[in-house]
C-alpha positions as CSV (number, residue, x, y, z in Angstrom):
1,X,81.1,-91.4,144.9
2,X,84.7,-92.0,144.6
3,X,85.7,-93.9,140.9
4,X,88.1,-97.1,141.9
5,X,90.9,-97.4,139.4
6,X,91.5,-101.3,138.2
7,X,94.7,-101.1,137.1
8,X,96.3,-103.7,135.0
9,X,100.0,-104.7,136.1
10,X,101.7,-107.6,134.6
11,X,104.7,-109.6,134.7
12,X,105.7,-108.7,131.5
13,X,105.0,-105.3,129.7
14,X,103.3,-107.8,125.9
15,X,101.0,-108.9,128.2
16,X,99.7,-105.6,129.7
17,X,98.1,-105.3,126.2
18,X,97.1,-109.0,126.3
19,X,95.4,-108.4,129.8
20,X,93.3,-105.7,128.9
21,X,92.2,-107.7,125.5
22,X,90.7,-110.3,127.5
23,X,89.4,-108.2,130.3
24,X,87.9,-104.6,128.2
25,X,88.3,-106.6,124.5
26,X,85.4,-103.9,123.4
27,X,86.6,-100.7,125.3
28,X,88.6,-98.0,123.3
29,X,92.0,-98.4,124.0
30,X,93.4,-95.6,121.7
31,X,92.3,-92.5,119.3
32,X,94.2,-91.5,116.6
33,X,93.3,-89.5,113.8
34,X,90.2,-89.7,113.7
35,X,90.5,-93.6,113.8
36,X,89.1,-95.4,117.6
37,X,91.0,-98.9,118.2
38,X,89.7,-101.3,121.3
39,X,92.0,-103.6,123.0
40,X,91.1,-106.1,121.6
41,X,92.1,-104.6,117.7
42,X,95.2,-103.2,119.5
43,X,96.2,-106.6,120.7
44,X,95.1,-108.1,117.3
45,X,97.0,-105.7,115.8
46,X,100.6,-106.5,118.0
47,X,100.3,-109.8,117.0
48,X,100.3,-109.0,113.5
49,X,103.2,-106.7,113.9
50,X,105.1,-109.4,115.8
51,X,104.9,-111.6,112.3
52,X,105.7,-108.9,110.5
53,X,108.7,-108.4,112.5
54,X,109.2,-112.3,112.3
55,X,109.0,-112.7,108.3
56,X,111.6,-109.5,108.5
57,X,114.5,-111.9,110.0
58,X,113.7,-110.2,113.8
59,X,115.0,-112.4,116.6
60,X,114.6,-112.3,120.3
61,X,117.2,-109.6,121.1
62,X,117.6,-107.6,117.9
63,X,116.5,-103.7,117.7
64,X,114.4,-102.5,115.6
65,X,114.8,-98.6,115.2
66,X,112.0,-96.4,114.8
67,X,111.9,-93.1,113.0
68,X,108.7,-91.2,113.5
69,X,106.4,-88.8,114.9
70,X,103.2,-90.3,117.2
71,X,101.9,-92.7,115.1
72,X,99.4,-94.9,116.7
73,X,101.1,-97.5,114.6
74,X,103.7,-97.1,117.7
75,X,102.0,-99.1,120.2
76,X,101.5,-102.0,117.4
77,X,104.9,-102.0,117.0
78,X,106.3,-101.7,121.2
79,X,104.5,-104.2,122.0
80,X,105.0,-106.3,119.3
81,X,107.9,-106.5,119.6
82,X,108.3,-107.3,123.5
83,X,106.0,-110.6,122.2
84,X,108.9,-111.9,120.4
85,X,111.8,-110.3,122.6
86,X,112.7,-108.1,120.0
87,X,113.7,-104.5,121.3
88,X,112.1,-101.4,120.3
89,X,114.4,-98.4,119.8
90,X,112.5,-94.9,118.9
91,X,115.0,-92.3,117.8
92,X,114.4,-88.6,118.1
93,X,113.5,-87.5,114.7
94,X,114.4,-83.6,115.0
95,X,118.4,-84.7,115.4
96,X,120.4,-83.8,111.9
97,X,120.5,-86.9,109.7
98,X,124.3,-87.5,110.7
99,X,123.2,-88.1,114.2
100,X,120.3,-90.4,113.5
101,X,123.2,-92.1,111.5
102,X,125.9,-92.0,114.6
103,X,122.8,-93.8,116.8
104,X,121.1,-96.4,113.9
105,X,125.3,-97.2,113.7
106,X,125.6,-97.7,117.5
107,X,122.3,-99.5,118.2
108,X,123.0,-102.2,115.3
109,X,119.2,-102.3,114.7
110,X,118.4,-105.2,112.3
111,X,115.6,-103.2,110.5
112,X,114.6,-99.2,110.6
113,X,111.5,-98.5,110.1
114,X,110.6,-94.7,109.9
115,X,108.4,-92.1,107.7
116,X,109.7,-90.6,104.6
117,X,110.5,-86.8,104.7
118,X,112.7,-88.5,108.0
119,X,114.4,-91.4,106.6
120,X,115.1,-89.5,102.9
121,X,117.8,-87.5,104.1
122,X,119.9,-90.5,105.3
123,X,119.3,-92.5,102.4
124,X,120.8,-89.7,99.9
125,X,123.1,-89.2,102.5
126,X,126.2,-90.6,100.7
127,X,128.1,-93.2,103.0
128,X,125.4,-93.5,105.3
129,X,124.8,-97.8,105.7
130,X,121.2,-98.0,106.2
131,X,119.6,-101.5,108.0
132,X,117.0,-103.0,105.9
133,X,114.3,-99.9,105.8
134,X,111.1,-99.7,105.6
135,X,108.1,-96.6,105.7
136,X,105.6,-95.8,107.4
137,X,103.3,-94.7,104.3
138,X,101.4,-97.1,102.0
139,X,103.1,-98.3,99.0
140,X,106.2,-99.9,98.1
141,X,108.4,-101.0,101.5
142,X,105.6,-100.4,103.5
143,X,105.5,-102.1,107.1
144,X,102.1,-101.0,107.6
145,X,101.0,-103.0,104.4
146,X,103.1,-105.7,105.7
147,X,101.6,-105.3,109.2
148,X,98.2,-105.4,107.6
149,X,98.6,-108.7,105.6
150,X,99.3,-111.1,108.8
151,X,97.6,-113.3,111.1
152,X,96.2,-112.4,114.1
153,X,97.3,-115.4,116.2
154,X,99.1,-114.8,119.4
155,X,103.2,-115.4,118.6
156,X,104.8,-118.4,120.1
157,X,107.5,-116.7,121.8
158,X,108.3,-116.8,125.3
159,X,110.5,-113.6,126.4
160,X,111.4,-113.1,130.0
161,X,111.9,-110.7,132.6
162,X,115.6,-110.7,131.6
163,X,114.5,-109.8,128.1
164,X,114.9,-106.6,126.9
165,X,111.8,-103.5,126.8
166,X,112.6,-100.7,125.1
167,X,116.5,-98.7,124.8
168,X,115.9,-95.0,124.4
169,X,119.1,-93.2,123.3
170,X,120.3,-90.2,125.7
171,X,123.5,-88.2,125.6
172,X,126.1,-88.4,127.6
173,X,128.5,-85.2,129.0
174,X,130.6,-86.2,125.8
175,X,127.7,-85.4,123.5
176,X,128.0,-88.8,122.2
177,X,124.3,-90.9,122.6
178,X,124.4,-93.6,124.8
179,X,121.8,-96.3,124.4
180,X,120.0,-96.9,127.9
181,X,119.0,-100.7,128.1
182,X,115.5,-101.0,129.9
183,X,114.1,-104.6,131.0
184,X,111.1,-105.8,131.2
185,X,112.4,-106.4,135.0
186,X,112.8,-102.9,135.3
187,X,109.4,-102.0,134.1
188,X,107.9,-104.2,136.2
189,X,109.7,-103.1,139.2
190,X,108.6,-99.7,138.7
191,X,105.0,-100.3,137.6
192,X,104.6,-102.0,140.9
193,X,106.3,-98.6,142.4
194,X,103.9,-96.4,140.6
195,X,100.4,-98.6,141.1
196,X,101.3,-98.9,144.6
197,X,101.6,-94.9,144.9
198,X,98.5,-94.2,142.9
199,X,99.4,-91.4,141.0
200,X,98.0,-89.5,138.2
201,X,95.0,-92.2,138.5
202,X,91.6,-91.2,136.5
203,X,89.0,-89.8,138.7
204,X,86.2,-90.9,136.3
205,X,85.4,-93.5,134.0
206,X,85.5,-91.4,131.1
207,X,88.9,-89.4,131.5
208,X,91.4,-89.6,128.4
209,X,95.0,-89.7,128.4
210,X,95.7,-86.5,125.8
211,X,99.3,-87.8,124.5
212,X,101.7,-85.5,123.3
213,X,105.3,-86.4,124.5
214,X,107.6,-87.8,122.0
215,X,107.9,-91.3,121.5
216,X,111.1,-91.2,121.7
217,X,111.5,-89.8,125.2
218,X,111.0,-92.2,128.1
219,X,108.0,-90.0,129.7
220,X,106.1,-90.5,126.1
221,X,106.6,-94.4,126.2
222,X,105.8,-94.4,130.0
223,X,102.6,-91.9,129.5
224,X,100.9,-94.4,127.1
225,X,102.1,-97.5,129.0
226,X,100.2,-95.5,132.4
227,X,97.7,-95.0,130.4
228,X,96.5,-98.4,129.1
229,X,97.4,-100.0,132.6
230,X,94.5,-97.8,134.3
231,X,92.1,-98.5,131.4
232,X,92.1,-94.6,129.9
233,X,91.8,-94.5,126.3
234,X,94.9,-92.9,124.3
235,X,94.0,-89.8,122.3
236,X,97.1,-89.5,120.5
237,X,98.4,-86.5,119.1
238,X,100.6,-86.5,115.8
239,X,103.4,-84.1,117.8
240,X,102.8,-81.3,120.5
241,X,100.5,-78.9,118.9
242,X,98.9,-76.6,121.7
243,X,96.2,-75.5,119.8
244,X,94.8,-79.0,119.0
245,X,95.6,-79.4,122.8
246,X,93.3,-76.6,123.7
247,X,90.6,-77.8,120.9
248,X,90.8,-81.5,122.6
249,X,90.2,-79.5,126.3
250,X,86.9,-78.2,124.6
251,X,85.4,-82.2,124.8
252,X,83.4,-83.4,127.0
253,X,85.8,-86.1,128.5
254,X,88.1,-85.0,131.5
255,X,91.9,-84.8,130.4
256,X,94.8,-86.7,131.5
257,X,97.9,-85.3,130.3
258,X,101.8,-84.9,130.7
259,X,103.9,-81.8,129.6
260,X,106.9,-80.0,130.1
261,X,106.7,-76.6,131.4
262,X,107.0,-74.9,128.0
263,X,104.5,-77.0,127.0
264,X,102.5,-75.5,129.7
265,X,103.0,-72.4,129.1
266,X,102.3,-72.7,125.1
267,X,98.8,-74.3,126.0
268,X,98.1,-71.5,128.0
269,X,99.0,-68.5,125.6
270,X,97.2,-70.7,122.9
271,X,94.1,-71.0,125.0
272,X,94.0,-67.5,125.3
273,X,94.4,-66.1,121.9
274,X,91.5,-68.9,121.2
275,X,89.7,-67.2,123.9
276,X,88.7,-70.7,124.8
277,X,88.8,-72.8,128.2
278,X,91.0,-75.8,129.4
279,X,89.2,-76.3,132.6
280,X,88.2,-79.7,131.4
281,X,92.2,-81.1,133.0
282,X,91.8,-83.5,135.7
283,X,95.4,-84.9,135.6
284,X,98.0,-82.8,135.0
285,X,101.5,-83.7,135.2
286,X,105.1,-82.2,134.3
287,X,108.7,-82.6,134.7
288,X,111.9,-82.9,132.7
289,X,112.7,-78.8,133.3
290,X,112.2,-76.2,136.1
291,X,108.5,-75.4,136.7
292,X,108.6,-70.9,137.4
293,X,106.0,-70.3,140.2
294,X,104.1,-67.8,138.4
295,X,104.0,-70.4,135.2
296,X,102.4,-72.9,137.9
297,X,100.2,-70.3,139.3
298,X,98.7,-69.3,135.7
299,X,98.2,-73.1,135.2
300,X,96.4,-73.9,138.6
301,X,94.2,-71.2,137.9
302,X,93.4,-72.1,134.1
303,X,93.2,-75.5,135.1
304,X,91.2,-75.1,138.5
305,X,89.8,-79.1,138.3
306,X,92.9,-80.6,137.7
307,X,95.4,-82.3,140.3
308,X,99.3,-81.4,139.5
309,X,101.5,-83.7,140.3
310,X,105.7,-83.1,139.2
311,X,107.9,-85.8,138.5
312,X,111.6,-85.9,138.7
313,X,113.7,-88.9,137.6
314,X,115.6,-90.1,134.7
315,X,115.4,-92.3,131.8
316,X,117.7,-94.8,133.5
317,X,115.1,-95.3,136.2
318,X,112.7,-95.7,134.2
319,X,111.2,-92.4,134.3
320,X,110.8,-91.0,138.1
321,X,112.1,-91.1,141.2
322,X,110.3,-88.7,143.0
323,X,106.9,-87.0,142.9
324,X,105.2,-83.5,143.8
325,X,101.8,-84.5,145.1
326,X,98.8,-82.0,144.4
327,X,98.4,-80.7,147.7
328,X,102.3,-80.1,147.8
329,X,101.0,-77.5,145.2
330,X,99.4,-74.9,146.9
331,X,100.6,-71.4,147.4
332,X,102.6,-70.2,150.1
333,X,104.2,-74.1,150.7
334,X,107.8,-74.0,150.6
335,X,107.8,-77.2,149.0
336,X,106.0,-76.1,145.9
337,X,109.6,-75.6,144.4
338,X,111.2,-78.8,145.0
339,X,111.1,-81.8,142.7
340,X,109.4,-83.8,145.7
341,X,109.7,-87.0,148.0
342,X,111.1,-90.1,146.7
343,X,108.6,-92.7,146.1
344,X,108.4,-95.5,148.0
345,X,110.4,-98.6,146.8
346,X,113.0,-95.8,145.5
347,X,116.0,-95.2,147.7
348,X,117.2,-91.4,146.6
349,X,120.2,-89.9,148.8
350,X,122.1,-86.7,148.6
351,X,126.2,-87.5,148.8
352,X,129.4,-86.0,147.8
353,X,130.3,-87.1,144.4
354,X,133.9,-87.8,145.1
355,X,133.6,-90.0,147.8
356,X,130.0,-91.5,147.8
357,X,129.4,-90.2,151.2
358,X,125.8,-88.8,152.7
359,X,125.8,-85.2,153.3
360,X,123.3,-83.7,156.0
361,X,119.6,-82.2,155.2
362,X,120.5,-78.7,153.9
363,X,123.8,-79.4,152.3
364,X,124.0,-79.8,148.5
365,X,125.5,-82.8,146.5
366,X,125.4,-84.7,144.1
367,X,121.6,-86.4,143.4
368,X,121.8,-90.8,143.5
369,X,119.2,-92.9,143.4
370,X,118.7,-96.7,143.7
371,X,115.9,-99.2,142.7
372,X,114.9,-102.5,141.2
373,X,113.9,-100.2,137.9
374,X,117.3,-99.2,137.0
375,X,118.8,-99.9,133.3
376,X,120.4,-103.1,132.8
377,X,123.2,-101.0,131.1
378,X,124.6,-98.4,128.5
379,X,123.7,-100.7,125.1
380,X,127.6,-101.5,124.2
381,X,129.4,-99.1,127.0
382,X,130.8,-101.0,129.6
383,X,132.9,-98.0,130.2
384,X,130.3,-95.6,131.1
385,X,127.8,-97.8,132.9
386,X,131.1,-98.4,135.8
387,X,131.4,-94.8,135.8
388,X,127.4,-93.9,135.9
389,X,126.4,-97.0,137.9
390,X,128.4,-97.4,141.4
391,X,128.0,-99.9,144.3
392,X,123.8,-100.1,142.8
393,X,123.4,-96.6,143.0
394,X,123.0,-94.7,139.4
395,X,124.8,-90.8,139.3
396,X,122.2,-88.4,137.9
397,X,125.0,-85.9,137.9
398,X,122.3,-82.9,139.4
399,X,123.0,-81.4,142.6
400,X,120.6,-80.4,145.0
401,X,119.6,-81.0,148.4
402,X,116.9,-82.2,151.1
403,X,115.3,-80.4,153.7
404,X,113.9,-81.7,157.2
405,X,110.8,-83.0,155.6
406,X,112.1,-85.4,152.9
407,X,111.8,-83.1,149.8
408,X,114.6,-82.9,147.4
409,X,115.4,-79.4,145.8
410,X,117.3,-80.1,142.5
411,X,119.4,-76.7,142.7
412,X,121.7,-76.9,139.7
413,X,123.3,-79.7,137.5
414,X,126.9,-81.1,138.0
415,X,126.8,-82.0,134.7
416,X,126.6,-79.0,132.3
417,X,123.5,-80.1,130.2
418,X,121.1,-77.6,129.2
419,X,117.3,-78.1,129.4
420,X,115.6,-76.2,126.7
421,X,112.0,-76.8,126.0
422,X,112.2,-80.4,128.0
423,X,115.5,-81.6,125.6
424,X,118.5,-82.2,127.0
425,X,121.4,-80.8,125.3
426,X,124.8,-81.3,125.9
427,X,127.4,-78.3,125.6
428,X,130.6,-80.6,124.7
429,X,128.7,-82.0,121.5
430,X,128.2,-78.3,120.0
431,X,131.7,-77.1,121.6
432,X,133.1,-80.6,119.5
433,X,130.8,-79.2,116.2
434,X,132.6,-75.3,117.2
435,X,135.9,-76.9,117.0
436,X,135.9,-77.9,113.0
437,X,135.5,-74.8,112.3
438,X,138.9,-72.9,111.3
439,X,137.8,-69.7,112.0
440,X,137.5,-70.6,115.4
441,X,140.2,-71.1,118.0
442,X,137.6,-71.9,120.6
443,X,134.7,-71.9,122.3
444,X,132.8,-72.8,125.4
445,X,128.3,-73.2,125.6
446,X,126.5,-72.9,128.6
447,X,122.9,-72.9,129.0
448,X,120.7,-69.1,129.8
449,X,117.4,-68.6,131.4
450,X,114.2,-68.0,129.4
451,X,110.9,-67.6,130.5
452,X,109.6,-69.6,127.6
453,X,112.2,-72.7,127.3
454,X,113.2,-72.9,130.1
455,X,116.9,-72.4,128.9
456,X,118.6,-71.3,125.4
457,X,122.0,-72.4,124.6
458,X,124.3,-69.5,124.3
459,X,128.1,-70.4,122.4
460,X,130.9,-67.4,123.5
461,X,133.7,-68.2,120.9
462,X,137.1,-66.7,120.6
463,X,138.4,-66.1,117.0
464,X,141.5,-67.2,115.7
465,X,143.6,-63.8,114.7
466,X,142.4,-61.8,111.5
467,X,139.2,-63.9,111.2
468,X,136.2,-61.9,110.3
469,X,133.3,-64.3,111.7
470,X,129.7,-63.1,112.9
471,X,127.2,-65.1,114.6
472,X,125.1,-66.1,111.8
473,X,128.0,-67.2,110.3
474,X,128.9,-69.6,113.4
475,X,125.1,-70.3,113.1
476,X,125.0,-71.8,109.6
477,X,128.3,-73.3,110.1
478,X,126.1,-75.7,112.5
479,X,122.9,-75.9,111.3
480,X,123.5,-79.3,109.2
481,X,126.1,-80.6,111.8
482,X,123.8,-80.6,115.4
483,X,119.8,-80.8,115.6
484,X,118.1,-77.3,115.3
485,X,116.7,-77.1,118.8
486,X,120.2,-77.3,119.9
487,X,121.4,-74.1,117.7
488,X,122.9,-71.4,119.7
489,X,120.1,-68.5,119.9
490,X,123.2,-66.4,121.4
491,X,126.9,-65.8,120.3
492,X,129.0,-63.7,122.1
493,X,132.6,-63.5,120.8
494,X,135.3,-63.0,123.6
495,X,139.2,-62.2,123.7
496,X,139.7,-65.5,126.0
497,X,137.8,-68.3,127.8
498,X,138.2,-67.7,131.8
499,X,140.2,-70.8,133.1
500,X,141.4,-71.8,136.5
501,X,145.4,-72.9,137.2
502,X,144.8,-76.2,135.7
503,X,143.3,-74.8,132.4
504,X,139.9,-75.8,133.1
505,X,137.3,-73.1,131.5
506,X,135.5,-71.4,134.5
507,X,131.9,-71.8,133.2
508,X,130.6,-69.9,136.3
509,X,132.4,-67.1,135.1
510,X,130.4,-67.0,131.7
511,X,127.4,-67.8,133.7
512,X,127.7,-64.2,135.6
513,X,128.5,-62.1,132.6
């Protein structure tokens, strides 16, 4: 007998929680820790957020930045905020302090709220002007003490489609983080998209949605929200840990879960030093990097109950734009390696990027793609919405290509950003860090293949004359300037960059070497 999913699909993303209060009030919404939460104490406990947000001086409109691993305390707070139109805005805790500074700066949150051993640094961080803060752990400017103190009565407020979701902070080719505005309009539009299309829906009762994506990435927030739409509790994971992943798989509740390939492939090496199964996957799903065949052929065959499904977007759409079904999956299809069809209700076309213009299946351009679930803007960038946004259609800056059938086939990136580990790094941000350093006359990073990553970032830099310089030195010189994930793992030292007449560095050139 086939299980029929209910899903839950509001007008506004507050009341999805709201919905399934009234509807499942005594069903497990979320797992945490040891910890089980219904609905109905989720709910209770977004309405006690939303005061505490109130009696902070929170308005309709203002951010609130977040600072923190997976906390379950994160879906209090997301959709607590939505209740009073306040906007939500998780920053990646592995950046370097000065970073999480450059974005708390940018996004002009009204408080921060964040764990200790996160928000320390930036407080002894002389210069650094800090919102009002407040911590995650019990004591003195606690917000969960705070949190815990309120009513339970639904706030007043009445926010709108026009109000603001969530702004998740991605950068830009300049290595400078741009603020992506997301609507409650656009998450609407693109949960009617994704119930419509039915995928990655439980096939039981009992499957759980195993959480491990950052918070802070638009596939973690979308994960969870998918997740309490179709009535599948939350079993929320601190951070990606692949051997708490494989212990989890050794339950007896089907999985539903979302990784990047690396992830993948770290579950799988973990379940086999454990010598343990993870045949208990019924979901699995992955995007955000280049999946290698093999890597999907290990996984299939590990996972042998589970339907794959890839998904290929961006975080200014709202997450996807086009999916890999499960029977797209098996071997021998040529359209195992593409990134999928566009999803219906999403209009994704394959152009030149100087003129606009379509190009013809089998000819490779730049990647656009329009829909009701695009950003509302770049938070305080006029500039680089025009240039990213044209005529409704948003620039992904990939290039690729569709064939006869309707599958796209994302082939390379116009942009230069590296994809290591599912974290998109920008070469002109670490090329900028290079360039203070005055042993260096200059330097130019591109992105190389690894099995396990995906890709590693690799620096070639060419000395100034007489400098004695190694690559650990070029190394430590950034280690408290960029995030560590974004540390070359390679340094090559060259005579000269390769450039073209104009003077522009020939990154193709370092790409063959």
């Amino acid at each position: 007998m086939s299980y029929t999913v209910d899903a839950v699909n509001p007008q506004l993303m507050a009341d999805l929680l709201r919905e399934q209060a009234r509807l499942r009030p005594n069903i497990v919404g979320l797992k945490f820790e040891g910890a089980e939460y219904t609905y109905k104490q989720m709910n209770d406990r977004s309405n006690q957020t939303a005061a505490a947000l109130k009696s902070l001086g929170v308005e309709q409109g203002d951010r609130v930045a977040w600072l923190a691993r997976n906390l379950g305390l994160f879906w209090d707070t997301i959709f607590g905020a939505a209740k009073i139109g306040a906007v939500l805005t998780p920053i990646n805790w592995r950046l370097a302090p000065a970073e999480i500074a450059q974005i708390l700066g940018d996004a002009q949150a009204k408080i921060f709220i964040g764990e200790k051993e996160f928000v320390a640094p930036l407080q002894e961080q002389s210069g650094t002007n800090l919102p009002q803060t407040l911590f995650l752990e019990t004591g003195e400017g606690s917000f969960d003490d705070l949190v815990a103190v309120q009513a339970t009565d639904e706030p007043d407020d009445e926010p709108t489609l026009d109000d603001i979701f969530v702004q998740l902070y991605t950068s830009g080719t300049t290595g400078l983080p741009k603020g992506v505005v997301l609507s409650n309009r656009a998450y609407k539009n693109s949960g009617d998209i994704n119930i419509a299309d039915g995928a990655v829906n439980p096939k039981s009762a009992d499957e759980c949605a195993l959480h491990a994506l950052p918070h802070f990435h638009v596939a973690g927030v979308n994960f969870g929200l998918m997740a309490i739409a179709r009535s599948m509790p939350i079993i929320q994971l601190r951070q990606f840990d692949p051997v708490a992943i494989v212990k989890e798989a050794q339950g007896p509740a089907p999985l539903n879960s979302f990784f990047v390939p690396a992830m993948i492939m770290m579950v799988l090496e973990a379940a086999k030093q454990m010598q343990a199964p993870v045949s208990s996957f019924a979901n699995v799903s992955y995007g955000a990097a280049p999946m290698p065949e093999a890597l999907l052929d290990a996984a299939m065959s590990a996972m042998p109950n589970a339907d794959f499904t890839q998904f290929y977007g961006a975080t200014e759409n709202c997450g996807a734009v086009t999916r890999l079904r499960h029977e797209d999956h098996a071997p021998g299809l040529p359209q195992r390696v593409s990134a999928g069809q566009p999803w219906s209700g999403i209009d994704v076309k394959v152009c030149d990027p100087e003129n606009g213009k379509d190009l013809p299946v089998g000819e490779t351009g730049e990647i656009r793609m329009r829909s009701g679930a695009l950003l509302d803007e770049y938070w305080r960038r006029p500039d680089a919405t025009a240039e990213t946004v044209v005529e409704g259609w948003y620039r992904t800056g990939d290039a690729g290509y569709f064939d006869e059938n309707g599958f796209l086939y994302v082939c390379d990136r116009v942009k230069d950003m590296i994809i290591s580990g599912g974290e998109n790094i920008y070469p002109a941000e670490i090329e900028n860090a290079l360039s203070d350093h005055a042993s260096i006359l200059e330097s130019a990073v591109i992105g190389v293949p690894d099995e396990k990553w995906g890709e590693l970032v690799k620096a070639f830099v060419v000395k100034r004359v007489g400098e004695d310089l190694s690559s650990d030195d070029v190394v430590n010189f950034l280690s408290d300037k960029i995030a560590k994930f974004k540390l070359p793992r390679e340094v090559e030292f060259i005579d000269m960059l390769p450039r073209n007449a104009s003077g522009k560095i020939l990154k193709t050139e370092l790409r063959k070497r």
